[in-house]
Structure formats: structure tokens, C-alpha cells
C-alpha positions as CSV (number, residue, x, y, z in Angstrom):
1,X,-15.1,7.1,5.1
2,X,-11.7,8.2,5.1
3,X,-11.2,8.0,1.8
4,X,-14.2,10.7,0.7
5,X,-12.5,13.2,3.2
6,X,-11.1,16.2,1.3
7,X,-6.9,16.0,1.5
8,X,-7.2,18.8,4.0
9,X,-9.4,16.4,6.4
10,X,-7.5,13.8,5.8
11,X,-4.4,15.4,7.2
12,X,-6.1,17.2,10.0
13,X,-7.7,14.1,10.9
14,X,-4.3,12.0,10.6
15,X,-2.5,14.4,12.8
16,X,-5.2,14.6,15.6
17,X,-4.5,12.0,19.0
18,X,-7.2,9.4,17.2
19,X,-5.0,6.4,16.6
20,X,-6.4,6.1,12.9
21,X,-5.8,7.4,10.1
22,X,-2.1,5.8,11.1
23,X,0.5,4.4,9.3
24,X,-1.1,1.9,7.5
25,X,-4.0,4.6,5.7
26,X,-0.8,6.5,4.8
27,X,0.8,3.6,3.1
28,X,-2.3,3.0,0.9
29,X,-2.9,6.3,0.3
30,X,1.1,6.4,-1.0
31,X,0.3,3.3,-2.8
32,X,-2.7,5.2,-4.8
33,X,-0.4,8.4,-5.3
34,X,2.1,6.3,-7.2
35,X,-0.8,4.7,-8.8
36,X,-1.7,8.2,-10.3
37,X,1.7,9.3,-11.0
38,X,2.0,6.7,-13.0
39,X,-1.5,6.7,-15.0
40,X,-0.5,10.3,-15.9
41,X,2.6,9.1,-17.7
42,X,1.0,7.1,-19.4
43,X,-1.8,9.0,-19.9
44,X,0.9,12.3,-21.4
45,X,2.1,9.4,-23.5
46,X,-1.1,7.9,-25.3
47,X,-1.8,10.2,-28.6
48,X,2.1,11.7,-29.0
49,X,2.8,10.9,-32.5
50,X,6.5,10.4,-31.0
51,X,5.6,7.3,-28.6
52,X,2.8,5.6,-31.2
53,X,5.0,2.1,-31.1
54,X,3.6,2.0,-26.9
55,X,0.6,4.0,-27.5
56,X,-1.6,0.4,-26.9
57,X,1.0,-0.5,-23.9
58,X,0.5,2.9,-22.1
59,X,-3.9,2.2,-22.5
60,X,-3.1,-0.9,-20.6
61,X,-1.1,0.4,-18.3
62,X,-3.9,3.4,-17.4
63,X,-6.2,1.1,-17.0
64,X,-4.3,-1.6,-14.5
65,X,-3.2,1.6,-12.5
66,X,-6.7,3.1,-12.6
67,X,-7.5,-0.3,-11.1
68,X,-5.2,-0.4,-8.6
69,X,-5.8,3.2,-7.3
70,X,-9.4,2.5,-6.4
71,X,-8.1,-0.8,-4.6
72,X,-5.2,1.7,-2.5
73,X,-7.8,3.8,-2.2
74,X,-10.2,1.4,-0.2
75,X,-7.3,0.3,1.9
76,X,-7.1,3.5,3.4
77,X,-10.3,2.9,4.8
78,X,-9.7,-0.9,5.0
79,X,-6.4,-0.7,6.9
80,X,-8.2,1.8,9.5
81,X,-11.4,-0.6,10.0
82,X,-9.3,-3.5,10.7
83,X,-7.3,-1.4,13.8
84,X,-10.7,-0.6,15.0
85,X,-11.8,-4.2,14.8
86,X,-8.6,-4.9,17.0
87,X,-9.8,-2.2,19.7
88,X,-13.2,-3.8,19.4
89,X,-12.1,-7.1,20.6
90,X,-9.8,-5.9,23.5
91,X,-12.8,-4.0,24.7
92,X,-15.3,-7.6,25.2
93,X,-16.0,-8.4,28.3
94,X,-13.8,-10.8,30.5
95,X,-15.5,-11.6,33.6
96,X,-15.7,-15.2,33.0
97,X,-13.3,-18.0,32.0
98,X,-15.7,-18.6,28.9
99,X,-15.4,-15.1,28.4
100,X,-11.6,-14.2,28.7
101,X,-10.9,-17.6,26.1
102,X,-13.4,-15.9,23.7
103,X,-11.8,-12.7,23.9
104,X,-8.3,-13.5,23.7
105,X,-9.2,-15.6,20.3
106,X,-11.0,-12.4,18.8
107,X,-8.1,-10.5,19.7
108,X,-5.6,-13.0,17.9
109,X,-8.1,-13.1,14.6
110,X,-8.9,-9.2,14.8
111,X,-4.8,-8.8,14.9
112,X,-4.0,-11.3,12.2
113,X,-6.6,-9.3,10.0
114,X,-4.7,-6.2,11.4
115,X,-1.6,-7.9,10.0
116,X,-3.1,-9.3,6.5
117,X,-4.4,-5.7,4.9
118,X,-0.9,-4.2,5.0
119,X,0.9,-7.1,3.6
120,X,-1.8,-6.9,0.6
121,X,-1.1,-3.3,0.4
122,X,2.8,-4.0,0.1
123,X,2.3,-6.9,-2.6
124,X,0.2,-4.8,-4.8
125,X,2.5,-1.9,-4.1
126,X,5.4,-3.6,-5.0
127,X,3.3,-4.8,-7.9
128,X,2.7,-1.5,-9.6
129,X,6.4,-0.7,-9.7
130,X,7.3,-3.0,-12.6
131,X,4.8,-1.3,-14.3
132,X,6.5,2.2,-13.6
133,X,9.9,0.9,-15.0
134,X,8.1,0.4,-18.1
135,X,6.7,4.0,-18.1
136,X,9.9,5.2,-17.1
137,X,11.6,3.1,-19.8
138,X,9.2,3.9,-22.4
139,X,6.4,6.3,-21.4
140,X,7.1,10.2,-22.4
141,X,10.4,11.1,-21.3
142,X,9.1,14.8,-20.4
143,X,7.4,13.4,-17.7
144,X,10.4,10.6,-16.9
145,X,10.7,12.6,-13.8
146,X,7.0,11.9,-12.3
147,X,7.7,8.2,-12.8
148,X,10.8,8.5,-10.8
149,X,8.3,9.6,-7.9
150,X,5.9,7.4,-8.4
151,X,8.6,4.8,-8.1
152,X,9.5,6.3,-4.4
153,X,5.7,6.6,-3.4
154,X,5.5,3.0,-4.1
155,X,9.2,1.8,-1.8
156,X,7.6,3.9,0.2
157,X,3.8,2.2,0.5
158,X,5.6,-1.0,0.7
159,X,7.9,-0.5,3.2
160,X,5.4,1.2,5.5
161,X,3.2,-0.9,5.2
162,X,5.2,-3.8,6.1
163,X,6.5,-2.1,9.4
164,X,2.6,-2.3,10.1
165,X,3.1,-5.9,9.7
166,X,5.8,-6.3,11.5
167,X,4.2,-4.5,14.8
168,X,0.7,-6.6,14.2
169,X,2.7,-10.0,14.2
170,X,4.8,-8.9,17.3
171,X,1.1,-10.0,19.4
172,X,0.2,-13.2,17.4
173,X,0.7,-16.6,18.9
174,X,0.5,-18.6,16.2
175,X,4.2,-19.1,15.5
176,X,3.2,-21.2,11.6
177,X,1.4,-18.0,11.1
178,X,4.4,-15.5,12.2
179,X,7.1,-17.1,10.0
180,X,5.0,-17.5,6.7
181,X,4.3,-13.7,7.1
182,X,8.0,-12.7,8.1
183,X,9.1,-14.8,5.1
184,X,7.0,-12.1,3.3
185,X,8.1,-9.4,4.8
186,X,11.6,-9.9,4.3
187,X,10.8,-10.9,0.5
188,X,9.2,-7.6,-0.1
189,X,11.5,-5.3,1.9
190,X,14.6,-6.3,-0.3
191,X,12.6,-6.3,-3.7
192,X,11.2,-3.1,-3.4
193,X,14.2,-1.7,-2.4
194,X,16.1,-3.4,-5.5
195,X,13.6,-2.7,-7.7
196,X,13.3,1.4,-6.9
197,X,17.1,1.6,-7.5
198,X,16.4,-0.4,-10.4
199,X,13.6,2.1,-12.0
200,X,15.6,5.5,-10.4
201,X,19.2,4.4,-12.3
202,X,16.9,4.2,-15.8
203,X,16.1,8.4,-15.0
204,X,19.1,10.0,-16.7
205,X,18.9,13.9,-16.4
């Protein structure tokens, strides 16, 4: 599994000529970093006598981003399974007209798949940066600066993971399928964006 790799590996790995880890792993894996940055705000905030008011606000927010940095942390390897599963179905056989109609329709699901882990990785990326305005707003202000990062490592993890979208749906036929999912994208693209200028105009130095 990706994901048990040491960072080292990881990189190594993501800048050999195998086609995965690619962009989509890296999106998780920027989704999971802003999950941590924003645990340990939260985390430098629980216990100071100063921030007691939030001190039950900041345990629920370690926990949720806990949570969610196991879940970016599985995409990494989820994101990279479903590419293969995309190279596994353009390598079935096609000798036969039986055989060419079976293929093409595993290559259309295998890509839709391809298409559906990144979009999940962007909603749940755009997710966890309400939660870092509220650290930012309210979490230890020592560490205001680590919440400002998290909130770029999230735009970040959504917005590359949605140019994985956008290349997936490029090869799918089903046109019903294509504008529900570049409804999405466009949803998420201008929220994340709003919403990281949002959180990064709250960081007064």
C-alpha cells in the first residue's frame, strides 16, 4: 500500500515513470496534511487555560479531523487502485464483437470510478475547511499561522483533485453523467477558492 510507504518512498515512488502515485494520491495525501494541521491546532488549544470557553469545540474538532485523515489517507491508495482498474480494462481482450462491447463498457465503468474517488476527495476536502476557519477564528492564535496552511493544503487537495475529474470525464460517454459531475466541479472550484480567502483574510499578523 501506498499509504504505509515511509514519506521518503512515497516521493521516490511518485517521481519514478510509474503512472501512479499521480495526481490524484497527491491530492489526498494534501487533504490528510491539512487534516493534521488542523488537529494540531486544536490539539495546542485543548488544556490552555486562555481558550477553556472552545476547549469542548477544539475535542470535537480533533476528533472529526482524526476521522477524516484516515479517510485522505486511504484515498491515496484508493485514487491509485482505481487508475489501475482503468489500465486493467483497456488491457481485456478484443478479438471478438462480444468481446470489444464488453470491454469498452469496463472501460467507461473503470473511468467513471476513476472520476468518482477524486470528486469525494474534493467534497470532503472542501469539507474540512469550515472546520479550519473555526480553528483559525478561535483555536490558539500561536499556532493561527498552521491553520492558515492547513487552509491552502485543503484549496489545494480540492482543486487537484478536481482537475483529476475533469481529465476522467473528458473519456465518458454518458453525457447525464458528465454534466451532473461538471456541475460539481464547478461548485467546488469557486467554493474552495472563496472559502481559503475567506479563512486567510481572518490571519492578521
Amino acid at each position: 500500500m501506498l499509504a504505509n510507504k515511509s514519506l521518503k518512498e512515497f516521493l521516490e515512488e511518485t517521481a519514478s515513470n510509474k503512472p501512479v502515485p499521480g495526481g490524484g494520491s497527491i491530492a489526498a495525501m494534501c487533504g490528510a496534511t491539512a487534516a493534521a494541521l488542523t488537529g494540531m491546532v486544536a490539539n495546542l488549544t485543548i488544556g490552555k487555560k486562555k481558550y477553556a470557553e472552545v476547549e469542548e469545540l477544539m475535542k470535537e474538532i480533533e476528533e472529526k479531523t482524526s476521522d477524516l485523515r484516515n479517510k485522505f489517507i486511504d484515498d491515496i491508495d484508493r485514487d491509485a487502485d482505481s487508475f489501475n482498474e482503468v489500465m486493467d480494462a483497456f488491457k481485456l481482450p478484443k478479438e471478438t464483437d462480444e468481446e470489444i462491447v464488453s470491454r469498452k463498457k469496463a472501460i467507461q465503468e473503470a473511468t467513471k470510478k476513476a472520476a468518482l474517488v477524486p470528486l469525494e476527495v474534493a467534497e470532503e476536502a472542501l469539507k474540512i475547511m469550515s472546520i479550519i476557519e473555526t480553528v483559525v477564528e478561535s483555536g490558539n492564535q500561536n499556532a493561527v499561522t498552521d491553520g492558515a496552511v492547513a487552509a491552502m493544503m485543503a484549496r489545494t487537495a480540492v482543486l487537484s483533485a478536481l482537475y483529476n475529474v475533469k481529465i476522467n470525464v473528458l473519456s465518458i460517454k454518458d453525457e447525464v453523467f458528465v454534466m451532473d459531475v461538471n456541475q460539481k466541479v464547478n461548485e467546488l472550484e469557486k467554493k474552495a477558492v472563496e472559502l481559503e480567502k475567506q479563512i486567510l483574510d481572518k490571519v492578521v499578523l
